[in-house]
Steps between C-alpha positions, in 0.01 A plus 500: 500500500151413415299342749346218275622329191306294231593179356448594109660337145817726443530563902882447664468358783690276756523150637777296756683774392479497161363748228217343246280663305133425466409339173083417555288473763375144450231438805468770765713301772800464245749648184728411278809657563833537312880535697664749365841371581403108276208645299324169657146477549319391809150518683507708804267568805376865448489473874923468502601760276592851600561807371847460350583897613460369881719284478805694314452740708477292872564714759608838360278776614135544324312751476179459718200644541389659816305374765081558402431635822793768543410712187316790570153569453545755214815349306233183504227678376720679205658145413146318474366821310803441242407154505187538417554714208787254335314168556190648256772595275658156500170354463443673173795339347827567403452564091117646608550795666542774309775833586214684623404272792884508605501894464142499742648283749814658540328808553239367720815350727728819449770286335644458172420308244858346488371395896180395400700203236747451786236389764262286191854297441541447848136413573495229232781340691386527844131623542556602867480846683863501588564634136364811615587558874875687537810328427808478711703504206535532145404221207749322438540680121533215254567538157141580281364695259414881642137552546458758211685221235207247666260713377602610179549079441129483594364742318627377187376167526177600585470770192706161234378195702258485685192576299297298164732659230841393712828561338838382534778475807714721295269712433470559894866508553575779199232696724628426808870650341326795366309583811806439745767724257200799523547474886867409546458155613701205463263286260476116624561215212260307249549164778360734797229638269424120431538365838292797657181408228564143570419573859146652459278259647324293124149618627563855472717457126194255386266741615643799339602320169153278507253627738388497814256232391755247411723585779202468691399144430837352482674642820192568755505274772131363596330754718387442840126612644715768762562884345839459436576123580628373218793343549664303759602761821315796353254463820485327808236477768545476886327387765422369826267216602417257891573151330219276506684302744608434852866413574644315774832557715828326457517343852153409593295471144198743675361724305617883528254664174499608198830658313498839246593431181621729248520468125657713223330338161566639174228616316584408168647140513304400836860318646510592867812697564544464862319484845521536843358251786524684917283479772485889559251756338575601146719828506739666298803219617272237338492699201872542488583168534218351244614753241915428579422156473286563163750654366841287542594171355384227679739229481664485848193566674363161310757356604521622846152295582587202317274538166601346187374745236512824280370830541637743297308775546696844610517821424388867538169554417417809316217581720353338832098516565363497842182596693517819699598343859682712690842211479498614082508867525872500757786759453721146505295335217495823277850570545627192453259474177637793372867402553457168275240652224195385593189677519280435769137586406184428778162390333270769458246470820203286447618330180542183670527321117848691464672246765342176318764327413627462837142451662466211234884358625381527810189298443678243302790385778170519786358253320816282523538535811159409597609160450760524753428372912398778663353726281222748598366521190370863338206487708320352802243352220729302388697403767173327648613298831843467363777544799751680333740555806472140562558381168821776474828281423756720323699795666579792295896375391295193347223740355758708309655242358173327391381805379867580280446123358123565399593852337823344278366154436160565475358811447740654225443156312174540487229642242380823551163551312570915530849498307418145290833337628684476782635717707869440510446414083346827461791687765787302222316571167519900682857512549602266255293601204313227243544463131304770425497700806828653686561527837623735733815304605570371849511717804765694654694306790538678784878553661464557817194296616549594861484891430183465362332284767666762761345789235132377613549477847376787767768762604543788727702765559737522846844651635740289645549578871773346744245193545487458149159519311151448701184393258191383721648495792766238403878611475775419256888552438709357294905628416374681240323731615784607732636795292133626460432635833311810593649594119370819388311581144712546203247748370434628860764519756238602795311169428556121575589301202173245488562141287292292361450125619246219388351191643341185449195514752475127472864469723600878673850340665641694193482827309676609191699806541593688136783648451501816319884504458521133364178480383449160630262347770707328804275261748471693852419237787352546849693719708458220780577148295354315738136605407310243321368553150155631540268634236366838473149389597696354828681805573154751475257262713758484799465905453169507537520239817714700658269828428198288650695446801543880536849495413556823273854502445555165342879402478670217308557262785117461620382485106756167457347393891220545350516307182690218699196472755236530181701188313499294864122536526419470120749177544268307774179646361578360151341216489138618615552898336501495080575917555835417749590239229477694283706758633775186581489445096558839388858495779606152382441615117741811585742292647492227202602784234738682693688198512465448137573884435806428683579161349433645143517870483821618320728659742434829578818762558446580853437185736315492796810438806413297829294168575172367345206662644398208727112549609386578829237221567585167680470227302178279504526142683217331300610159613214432696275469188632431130298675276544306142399705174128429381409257834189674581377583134250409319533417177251286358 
C-alpha cells in the first residue's frame, strides 16, 4: 500500500464509507465528487476523503515498509544509489528518454532493463525509497501488459506520433501487430493503443507535433528567482530564529524569554508551510517537528487551538534548503528524507543569498511582532528605554495561536511585491493551474500521519533485558516487550537482538518500540508509572546535579528526586527567577499535550496498563496571595 495518495480528477477514492470518484478540483480545500452507487454529484472536503483501497481492504494484512533505522548500512546505501539513478530517469520523462538511457542505467545498476521499467512505474506512483529496499513478499501480480509489449507500444508512437509529420492511430497499432507477431507477443488492441497515447502528458504531444516553443509558452508555469523553484513544493527553506519577543508563564504572567521558532517556507509560492514555537535550543527534534507539521494537512490542528480559517498547504517538498548547522546534516533527517523522496541539499558555505527567502520570512513576521507587548526589538538601537520584560503579556500557547492567525489571515492574503500576487493565490494558481498555465495538481495526502511524525524523531538502538529497556538512565517495560528478552540475532545467534525505539524529547514518560515482526510502533511507558512526565532537558540536568555532587553512578530514583526537588525550588523561585519560569513553562507545556495526545491521538495497538503517572511534587497553596493575570503589567 502506498504511503500517500493524491486527490486528482479521475481518482477513486472514499468517503462515510462510500466510493466517489473525483470529477475537478474546484479550490484547493474542496472537489466535486461523483457516488458511484447514484452517479450524484456533491462537493467534498479534500480533507475527508481517503484512499478508497484503505478502506476495501480495512484490516487485512498490508504490506509495510520497514522500520528506517533497522536497515543496514549497505542495503541503504545500494537502495539510495538505485534511487538516485531512477529519479534522473523519471525526471527526463516518460516519452523523452530514449532506449539507450534505459540500456545505460540498467547496466550502471546491474539490472535489467525489464527492472529498470518495473521500478520507473512504481516510482511514478510512490516516489519513496521503499520501492527499492527488499520485499517480504512478492507484488501482488495484476493483470498488465508485459514490459517488452510496453515498449514495443512506445516505440511506435514515438516513430508515427509523436513528431511534426504525425500519422495515424492505426497506423501505430498495424506496427504495434507487426512488431509483437516478429517476437511472439500477444499484440494489445486499437482502444489500448488509443488510451495509452491519450495518456501522454499534452506538453510533451504539443511539443513533439508543434515545438518546444509553443509547448513552451502555453504550458510553462511562471518561473521563480530559486534554481529550480518553479512550482509550488519544488523547494522549501528551513530555519531557525530567537523571536523578537519575550513570553510570559501561564500561572504568574512573568516573563521566562524568548521562544525558537522554526519555519519551512516554500520558495516558489512564498506560503509558509509549517513552524515550530519551544523554549529549548534549535536541534534536530525542532526540525522534525517543523518539517512533520509542514508537511501534513492542517485542519485538526486549526481546529485544535480554536482558529477559524484555511490553510491548505501540505505536501512533500521535492527538495528542503537549509544552512549547514550541525541540527540539518542528522542520520535521522537524511534518512527520513530519503524514505519520503526528498532531497535534502545544505547551502553552499558563505553564500548567505542562497537561504533568502527564508531570511526575508523571517524579517517580515519580526516586524509583526514588533508591535506586540514585550518585544525586544532587532536591536538595542531600537529598543531605546523600552522595558520589554515588563511590557511581556502573552505566554507562548497565546503566541502560537496569534502567530497561526497572522500567517492564514494575514500574511498569505497579502501582496507580495517578489511573486506580484499573493502568496496563497500564487500556491492555488501552482496546483490548480490558470487559463493558460497548468498546474501540478494537489499534493499527495499522507496515510499514516503518525508514522511520519515518529519517522523524524531521534532513535537508538538497545536489547531488551529482564528490566525492560534503559535510555538515559530512565527505564521502561511494557507487555510487549515480554517475548523479546535477552533474544538472540536472527543473523547472529552469539549476539543480542538490539531494537529500535524513538522519542519525543519534549515528554520522555514514553518511547516507541518498533516491531520488526508487525511492523508497527506500540507506545512503551515508564517502567515505574508513578514517575511524572518530565522532558528530556529535565531528565539530563538532574544528571549533571547529581555528577556535581560527586555521585558517579546515577540511578533512576535520585534523577526523578532530583527533578522533583528542581520543580519545588523553580516553583517558589518563580515569581522573582524568568530562567526557573521558564523551566516551569516548558513542564506545564509537556503536560498540556500529553493530555491532548491522549485525548486525541488515535488508539494505538498496545496500551500502556496501570494508573496515570501522578507527579511527585506537592501541590502549591497559593492562597495567601491571588495572583490575577496582567495585575502588575503595564500596558499603556
Amino acid at each position: 500500500m502506498n504511503s500517500t495518495f493524491k486527490v486528482k480528477p479521475g481518482t477513486l477514492v472514499a468517503y462515510s464509507g462510500e466510493r466517489y470518484i473525483v470529477v475537478e478540483l474546484q479550490t484547493l480545500d474542496t472537489a466535486l465528487c461523483r457516488r458511484i452507487s447514484s452517479n450524484e454529484t456533491v462537493v467534498l472536503a479534500c480533507a475527508d476523503l481517503q484512499a478508497a483501497d484503505s478502506q476495501e481492504l480495512g484490516s487485512a494484512a498490508q504490506p509495510q515498509r520497514p522500520e528506517l533505522a533497522t536497515i543496514p548500512d549497505d542495503v541503504w546505501k545500494l537502495a539510495s544509489s538505485q534511487m538516485e539513478v531512477i529519479r534522473r530517469l523519471h525526471e527526463v520523462g516518460r516519452y523523452k528518454r530514449t532506449r539507450e538511457q534505459v540500456r545505460e542505467a540498467a547496466a550502471t545498476l546491474g539490472k535489467s532493463q525489464q527492472t529498470i521499467y518495473r521500478w520507473l512505474k512504481e516510482f511514478e506512483a510512490d516516489e519513496t525509497i521503499a520501492i527499492f529496499l527488499p520485499k517480504e513478499r512478492a507484488d501482488k501480480g495484476g493483470s498488465r501488459l508485459s514490459d517488452e509489449v510496453e515498449l514495443v507500444v512506445e516505440e511506435a508512437m514515438k516513430r508515427h506520433l509523436l513528431k511534426r509529420e504525425a500519422s495515424t492511430l492505426k497506423s501505430v497499432h498495424a506496427d504495434v501487430v507487426k512488431e509483437c507477431g516478429q517476437r511472439g507477443l500477444q499484440p494489445p488492441g486499437l482502444t489500448l493503443i488509443r488510451r495509452r497515447y491519450l495518456a501522454i502528458p499534452e506538453k510533451v504531444r504539443v511539443a513533439k507535433r508543434q515545438g518546444s516553443k509553443v509547448a513552451k509558452e502555453r504550458f510553462t508555469p511562471l518561473r521563480g528567482s530559486f534554481p529550480g523553484a518553479d512550482h509550488p513544493l519544488d523547494v522549501i527553506q528551513i530555519d531557525h530564529t530567537p523571536v523578537d519577543l519575550i513570553i510570559v508563564d501561564e500561572v504568574y504572567r512573568k516573563p521566562i524569554g524568548r521562544p525558537t521558532l522554526t519555519i519551512a517556507i516554500d520558495v516558489c509560492t512564498r506560503v509558509l508551510m509549517g513552524f515550530n514555537l519551544w523554549l529549548e535550543a534549535p536541534g534536530a527534534a525542532s526540525v522534525g517537528l517543523c518539517l512533520s507539521h509542514a508537511m501534513l494537512a492542517k485542519e485538526a490542528w486549526l481546529s485544535e487551538r480554536g482558529i477559524d480559517a484555511t490553510w491548505p498547504c501540505y505536501g512533500r517538498p521535492r527538495k528542503i534548503h537549509t544552512d549547514n548547522a550541525k541540527e540539518f546534516r542528522g542520520t535521522v533527517l537524511e534518512r527520513a528524507c530519503q524514505t519520503y523522496g526528498i532531497d535534502l541539499e545544505q547551502r553552499p558555505r558563505g553564500a548567505a543569498n542562497y537561504g533568502g527567502h527564508v531570511e526575508r520570512g523571517f524579517r517580515t513576521f519580526m516586524r509583526k511582532a514588533h508591535t506586540l507587548p514585550g518585544t525586544t526589538f532587532s536591536n538595542t538601537r531600537s529598543k531605546y528605554d523600552y522595558d520589554s520584560s515588563g511590557k511581556a503579556i502573552m505566554t507562548l500557547k497565546e503566541f502560537e495561536k496569534w502567530f497561526a492567525i497572522y500567517i492564514t489571515k494575514v500574511y498569505h492574503h497579502d501582496f507580495h511585491t517578489g511573486i506580484q500576487n499573493t502568496p496563497l493565490a500564487r500556491f492555488q494558481e501552482g496546483l490548480l493551474g490558470t487559463d493558460d498555465k497548468p498546474g501540478i495538481g494537489l499534493p499527495e495526502r499522507f496515510v499514516d500521519e503518525e508514522r511520519l511524525k515518529l519517522d523524524f524523531l531521534p532513535f537508538i538502538d538497545r536489547t531488551v533485558q529482564q528490566y525492560g529497556v534503559r535510555w538515559d538512565h530512565v527505564h521502561y517495560n511494557s507487555d510487549i516487550l515480554r517475548s523479546r528478552i535477552c533474544e538472540r540475532d536472527p543473523k547472529n545467534i552469539n549476539e543480542a537482538r538490539t531494537f529500535i525505539f524513538r522519542r519525543d524529547p519534549r515528554d520522555v514518560s514514553v518511547i516507541y518500540f518498533w516491531d520488526p515482526d508487525l511492523k508497527s510502533y506500540h507506545e512503551i511507558p515508564y517502567a515505574y508509572l508513578g514517575r511524572p512526565p518530565a522532558s528530556l532537558w529535565e531528565v539530563r540536568a538532574a544528571v549533571r546535579e547529581q555528577n556535581a555532587r560527586g555521585k558517579n553512578n546515577v540511578d533512576e530514583n535520585s534523577i526523578f528526586e532530583g527533578i522533583a526537588e528542581m520543580r519545588e525550588i523553580e516553583v517558589n523561585a518563580a515569581r522573582d527567577t524568568k530562567s526557573a519560569r521558564r523551566n516551569e513553562e516548558r513542564r506545564r507545556s509537556v503536560d498540556k499535550k500529553k493530555k491532548n495526545a491522549k485525548k486525541d491521538a488515535p488508539e494505538m495497538k498496545t496500551k500502556p496498563v496501570g494508573p496515570e503517572a501522578k507527579a511527585i511534587s506537592e501541590p502549591i497553596d497559593l492562597d495567601e496571595e491571588i495572583i490575577m493575570p496582567f495585575d502588575d503589567i503595564d500596558v499603556g
